[in-house]
LUMLO-594741 format. One record per residue (C-alpha): z, x, y; residue in three letters. Coordinates in steps of 0.5 Angstrom, whole numbers, plus 500, padded with zeros to 3 digits. Layout:
BEGIN
ZXYala
...
END
This chain:
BEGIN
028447923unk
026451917unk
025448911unk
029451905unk
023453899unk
027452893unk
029445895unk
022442891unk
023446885unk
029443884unk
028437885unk
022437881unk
026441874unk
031434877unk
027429876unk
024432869unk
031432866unk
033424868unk
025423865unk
026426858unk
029422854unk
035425850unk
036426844unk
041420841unk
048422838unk
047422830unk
051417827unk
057416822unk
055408819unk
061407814unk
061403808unk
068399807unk
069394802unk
074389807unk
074389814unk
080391814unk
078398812unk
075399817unk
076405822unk
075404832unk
068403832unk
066408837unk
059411840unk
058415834unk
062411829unk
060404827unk
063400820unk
059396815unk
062391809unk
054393805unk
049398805unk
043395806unk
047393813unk
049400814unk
041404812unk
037398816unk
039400823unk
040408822unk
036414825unk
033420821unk
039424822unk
044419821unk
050419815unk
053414811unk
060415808unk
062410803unk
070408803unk
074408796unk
073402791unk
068399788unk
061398792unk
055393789unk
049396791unk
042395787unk
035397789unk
037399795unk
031404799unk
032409803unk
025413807unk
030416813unk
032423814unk
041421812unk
047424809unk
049420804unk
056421801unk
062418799unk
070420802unk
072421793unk
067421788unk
073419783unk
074412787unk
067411791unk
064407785unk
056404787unk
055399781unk
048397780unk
050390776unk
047393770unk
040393772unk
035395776unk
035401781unk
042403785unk
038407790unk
031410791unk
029416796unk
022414798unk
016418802unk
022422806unk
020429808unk
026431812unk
031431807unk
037427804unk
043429801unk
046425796unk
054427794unk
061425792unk
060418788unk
060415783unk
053412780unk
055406775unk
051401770unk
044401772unk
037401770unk
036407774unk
042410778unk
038414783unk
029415783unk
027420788unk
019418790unk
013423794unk
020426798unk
022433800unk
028437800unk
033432797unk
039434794unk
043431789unk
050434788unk
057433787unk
056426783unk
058423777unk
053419774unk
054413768unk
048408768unk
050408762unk
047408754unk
041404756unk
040408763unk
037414766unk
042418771unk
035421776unk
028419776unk
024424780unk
016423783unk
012429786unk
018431789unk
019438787unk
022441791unk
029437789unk
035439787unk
040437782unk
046442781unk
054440780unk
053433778unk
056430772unk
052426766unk
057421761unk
054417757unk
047417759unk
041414756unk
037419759unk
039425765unk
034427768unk
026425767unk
021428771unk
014430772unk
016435777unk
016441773unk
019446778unk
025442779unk
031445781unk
037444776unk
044448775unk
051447774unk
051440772unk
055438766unk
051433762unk
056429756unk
052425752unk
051421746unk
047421739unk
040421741unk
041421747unk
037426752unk
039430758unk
033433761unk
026430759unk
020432760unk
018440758unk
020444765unk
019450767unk
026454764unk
027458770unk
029453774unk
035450769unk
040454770unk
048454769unk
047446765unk
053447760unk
050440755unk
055437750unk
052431744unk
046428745unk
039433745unk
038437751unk
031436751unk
023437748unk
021442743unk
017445749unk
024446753unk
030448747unk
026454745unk
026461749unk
021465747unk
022463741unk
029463740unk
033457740unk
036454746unk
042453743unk
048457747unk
051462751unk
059461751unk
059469755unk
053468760unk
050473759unk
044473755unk
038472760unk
034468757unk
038462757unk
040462765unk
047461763unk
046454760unk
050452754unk
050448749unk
055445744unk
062447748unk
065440749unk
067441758unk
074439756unk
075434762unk
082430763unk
081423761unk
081421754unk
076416754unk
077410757unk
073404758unk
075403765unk
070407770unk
076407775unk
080411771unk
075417768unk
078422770unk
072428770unk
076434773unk
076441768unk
082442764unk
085450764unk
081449757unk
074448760unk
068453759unk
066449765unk
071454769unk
067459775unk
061459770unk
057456774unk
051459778unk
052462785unk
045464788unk
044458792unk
051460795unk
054453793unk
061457791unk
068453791unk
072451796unk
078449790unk
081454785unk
076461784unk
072461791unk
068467790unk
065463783unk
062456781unk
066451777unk
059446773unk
060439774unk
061435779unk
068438782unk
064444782unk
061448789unk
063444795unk
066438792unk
070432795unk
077437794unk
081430792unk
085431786unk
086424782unk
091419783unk
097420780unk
098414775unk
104411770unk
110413776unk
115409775unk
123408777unk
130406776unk
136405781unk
143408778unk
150409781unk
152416783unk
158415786unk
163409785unk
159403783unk
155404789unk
148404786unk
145409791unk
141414786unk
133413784unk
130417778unk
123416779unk
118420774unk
110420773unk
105422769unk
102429770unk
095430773unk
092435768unk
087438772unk
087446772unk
086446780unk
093441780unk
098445784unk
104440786unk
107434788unk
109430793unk
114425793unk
114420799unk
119415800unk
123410805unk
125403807unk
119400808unk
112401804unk
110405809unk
114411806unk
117412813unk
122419811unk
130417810unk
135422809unk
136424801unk
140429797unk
135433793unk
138438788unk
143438794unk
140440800unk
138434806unk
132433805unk
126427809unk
120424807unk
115427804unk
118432798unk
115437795unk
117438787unk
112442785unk
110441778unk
115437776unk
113431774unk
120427777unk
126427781unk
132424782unk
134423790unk
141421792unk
145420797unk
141414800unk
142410806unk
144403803unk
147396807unk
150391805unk
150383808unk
152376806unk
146372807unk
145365809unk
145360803unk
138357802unk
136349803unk
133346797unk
129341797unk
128334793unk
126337786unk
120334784unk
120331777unk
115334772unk
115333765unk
122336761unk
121340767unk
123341775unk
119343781unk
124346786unk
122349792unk
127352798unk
127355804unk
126363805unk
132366807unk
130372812unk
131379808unk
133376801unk
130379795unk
132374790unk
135368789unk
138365783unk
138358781unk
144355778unk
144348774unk
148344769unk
149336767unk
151331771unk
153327766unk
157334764unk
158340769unk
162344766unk
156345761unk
153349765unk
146354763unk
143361764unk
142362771unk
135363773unk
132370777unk
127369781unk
123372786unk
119367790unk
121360794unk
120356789unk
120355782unk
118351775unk
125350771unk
122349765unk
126347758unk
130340761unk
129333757unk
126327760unk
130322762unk
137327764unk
139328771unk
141335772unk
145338779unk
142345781unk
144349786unk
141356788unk
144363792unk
140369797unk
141376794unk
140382799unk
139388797unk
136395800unk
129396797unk
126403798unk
118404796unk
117411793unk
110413792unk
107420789unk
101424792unk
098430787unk
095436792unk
091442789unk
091450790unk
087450796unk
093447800unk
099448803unk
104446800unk
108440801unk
104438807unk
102432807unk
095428810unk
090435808unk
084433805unk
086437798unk
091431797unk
090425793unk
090419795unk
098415793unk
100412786unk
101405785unk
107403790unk
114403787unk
119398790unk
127398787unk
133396790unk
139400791unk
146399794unk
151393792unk
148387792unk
150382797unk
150374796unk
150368800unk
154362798unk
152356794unk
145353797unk
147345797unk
146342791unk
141337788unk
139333783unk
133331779unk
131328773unk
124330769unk
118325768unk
114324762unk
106326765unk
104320762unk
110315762unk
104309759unk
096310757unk
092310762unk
098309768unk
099315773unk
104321773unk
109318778unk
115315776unk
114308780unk
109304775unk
109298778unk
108301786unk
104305782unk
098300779unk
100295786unk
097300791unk
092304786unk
095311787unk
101315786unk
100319793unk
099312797unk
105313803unk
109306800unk
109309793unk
112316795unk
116312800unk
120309793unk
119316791unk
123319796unk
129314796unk
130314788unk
132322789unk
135321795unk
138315795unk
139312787unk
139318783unk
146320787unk
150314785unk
152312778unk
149304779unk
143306782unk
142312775unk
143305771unk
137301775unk
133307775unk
134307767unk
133299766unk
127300771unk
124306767unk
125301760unk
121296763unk
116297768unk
111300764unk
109293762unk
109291768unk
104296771unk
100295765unk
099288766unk
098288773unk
093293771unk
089289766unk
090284772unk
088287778unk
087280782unk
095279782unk
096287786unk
095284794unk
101279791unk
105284789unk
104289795unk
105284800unk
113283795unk
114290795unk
112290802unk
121289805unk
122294800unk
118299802unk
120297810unk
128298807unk
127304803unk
123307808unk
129306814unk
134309809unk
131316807unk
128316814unk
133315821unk
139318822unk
146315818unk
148314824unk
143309827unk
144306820unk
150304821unk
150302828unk
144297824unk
148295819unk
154294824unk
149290829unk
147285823unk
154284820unk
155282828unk
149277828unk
152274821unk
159273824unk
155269829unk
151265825unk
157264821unk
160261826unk
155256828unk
154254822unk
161251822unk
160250829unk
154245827unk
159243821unk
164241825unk
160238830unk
156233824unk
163231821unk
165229827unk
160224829unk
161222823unk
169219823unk
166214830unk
END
């Protein structure tokens, strides 16, 4: 047979390739505040709740993506090849706790790439150490006034470009003289520098500095002139930077990080002034040029979140509440195009049919620039719950703790309550939403009848979205759309309300009816047992609400034994060796106390029917025995 002599060359390049090792997939290590942020673990995507526990087992090639929110992180280091960045840069916040390092690049050789976050109160927000090819781009930076922004060490070859600097102590410091640095907007304060030592200026390019210094003598001069300003670009002495020009961001100056909003106004000289030799152009708004500042270049596309949304239900047609007018504050950003308006019967915003300036329209709604709507025409229900249960109401001092049973789609409920010694003087009903409540403003010692009733009403959640000019309008879920508002929820249709609940009646209790004496009401039983939560007291407890409060003689002995027991339990305070004689006294009461709040009424009147047959027994032979004995007696 004739061997065929291409069969061991293959075989051979076979066993080669199985032998090779191959190289791993890269992974996407993400980093959520909860857990429940977190997306599918799969072979490429894999979920941390910290950094540290996301950069430890990473591989030179790897990313790790930050979620939205507020992350602690402090001197974390970083020695491997990654791609580290955050999903919105407004949103993705690493708190450094106001000292020390957030993170630091060290003895890297590859390259890092560091975007889209938010540095935050720290010694030192990022130091670059012996590293190459590091880039630091699309970042806001606020260490804050005593902090420095950027640290880099024999590393020159890093580059910082379309970041924003607030408020730093200091920007830049470096001892690399041939860093690279452009298109950043540095906002400072009194005294404050933004680049510091001299560098070489033909590598600062496009910076636009507003407050503080810009840098050494040594570096604010250009032969010979002052660094001071070129509002038209065109002097080429001064690389394009300028100075003195406020950036005109959106926000007003909040104190609260999570609410600085760093977009450019129309206003801005930071609009498409920026340098585009690097080929970082924007993908928002002049794509052939470069916005300065952090939302310049490739940046997150995430326009801010829409705040002060707010809404109210009227009637349109009838008295049918079926309207909702809801408004928002603008998003004042120049790459702002429009709005979108997501609403539905659940807070997932799933889209019910409305009549929008006339026309039937779904979830979500495109209204442009407009900064409200008014959707009519909703889908709304009316039924009759189920009355709530109320349970026994819990004496606090001039005041009542009342719970009741959750009725299934209620969304209040109203508490009603009057005198019992006189029910026609009734008080302002309550509303609430929850299943229990602290009915405040009654007078110790008073007995008050309380009832309550379930309303049922249609809610609809509506929440708003801004999306910005590189989308298509209207379509929701694109990466150039932000996240939603905060969620607003109100109620449309005619209410519908359940009967009345059954009613109760309660009496409020002084906190410390005596010194030294717990807040239970039962004093003596109290200072028999040693406490208020000892089963015989709350037995007693029990059958004085349920049982004496609701007649008229056992409100008077309850009256009586309030006047006089204090003394009663501060004696046997004072003389602790009576207690187990007390106890054993309260023993039949407790027993009785317990049998008539605990079994069924009728088991307790076939007891009740059991003892009086067994006394109509005794009777009898006690007269019986009477007989017997006269009888003897007459012989």
């Amino acid at each position: 047979m004739k061997r065929n002599s291409s069969f061991f060359p293959i075989a051979i390049f076979a066993a080669a390739v199985l032998l090779l090792p191959f190289p791993a997939a890269a992974v996407t290590r993400v980093v959520a505040k909860t857990s429940g942020q977190c997306p599918p673990v799969t072979a490429t995507t894999i979920c941390y709740l910290s950094f540290q526990d996301a950069v430890t087992p990473a591989l030179a090639g790897d990313s790790i993506e930050f979620l939205p929110g507020m992350h602690s992180v402090a001197n974390a280091t970083v020695n491997k090849s990654l791609s580290i960045y955050g999903i919105e840069a407004a949103r993705t916040i690493l708190n450094g706790g106001g000292a020390g390092t957030i993170l630091t690049i060290s003895g890297v050789s590859a390259g890092v790439s560091i975007r889209d976050l938010t540095f935050f109160s720290a010694n030192t927000a990022v130091a670059v150490q012996n590293s190459s090819s590091v880039d630091i781009r699309n970042n806001i930076f606020e260490a804050g006034s005593a902090g420095t922004a950027v640290t880099t060490v024999s590393s020159p070859s890093t580059r910082i470009f379309n970041n924003t600097f607030y408020l730093n102590g200091k920007g830049i410091e470096t001892t690399d003289v041939n860093l690279s640095i452009f298109n950043n907007a540095f906002y400072q304060s009194s005294g404050a520098t933004a680049i510091s030592p001299a560098m070489n200026l033909l590598n600062i390019k496009n910076n636009l500095f507003f407050g503080g210094i810009i840098g050494p003598p040594s570096m604010i001069t250009v032969n010979s002139m002052p660094f001071t300003s070129d509002p038209s670009f065109t002097n080429v002495d001064w690389k394009g930077n300028v100075a003195t020009l406020d950036p005109s961001f959106v926000f007003t100056g909040s104190t609260d990080v999570t609410l600085r909003d760093f977009h450019l106004l129309a206003s801005s000289p930071c609009i498409t002034s920026g340098d585009t030799s690097m080929g970082f152009i924007n993908n928002v708004g002049d794509t052939s040029k470069t916005d300065i500042g952090a939302y310049g270049g490739q940046s997150d596309r995430i326009p801010f979140i829409v705040s002060g949304v707010s809404g109210v239900a009227s009637a349109s047609t009838g008295t049918v509440t079926d309207t909702i007018t809801l408004s928002w504050s603008p998003n004042n950003a120049y790459t702002t195009k429009g709005y979108n308006v997501y609403y539905g019967q659940d807070s997932g915003y799933t889209g019910t049919d409305a009549l929008v300036s006339g026309v039937t329209r779904t979830s979500p709604i495109d209204v442009g620039m407009s900064t409200s709507v008014v959707l009519t025409g909703l889908i709304t229900s009316t039924a009759t719950p189920t009355a709530p249960v109320l349970a026994v109401p819990e004496p606090r001092n001039e005041s009542l703790r009342l719970s009741w049973s959750a009725v299934p789609g209620a969304t209040s409920y109203t508490i009603y309550y009057s005198l019992v010694s006189a029910p026609s003087l009734t008080f302002p009903p309550v509303a609430v939403t929850n299943t229990s409540y602290l009915l405040p403003g009654l007078t110790n010692g008073v007995l008050y009848s309380i009832s309550i009733t379930a309303q049922v009403q249609t809610p609809y959640y509506l929440a708003v979205t801004a999306y910005d000019l590189s989308s298509t309008a209207g379509t929701p879920g694109e990466l150039d759309e932000s996240a939603f508002s905060a969620e607003q929820r109100i109620y449309v249709g005619t209410p519908g309300i359940s009967g009345l609940s059954n009613a109760v009646i309660g009496m409020p209790e002084m906190i410390v009816p005596n010194p030294n004496l717990p807040n239970t009401g039962c004093f003596i039983a109290t200072a028999a047992y040693g406490s208020a939560s000892d089963s015989a007291v709350l037995v007693l407890r029990e059958f004085r609400d349920r049982r004496l409060l609701t007649s008229g003689p056992g409100r008077a002995f309850i009256r009586w034994y309030y006047e006089h027991s204090p003394a009663a339990a501060q004696f046997l305070n004072d003389h602790p060796v009576f207690k187990p004689a007390v106890r054993a006294a309260l023993a039949p009461v407790v027993a009785v106390a317990l049998f008539l709040i605990r079994t069924p009424a009728a088991a307790q009147i076939a007891v009740l029917l059991l003892l009086a047959a067994l006394a109509v027994v005794l009777l009898r032979k006690m007269r019986a025995m009477r007989s017997r004995s006269s009888t003897k007696g007459t012989f």
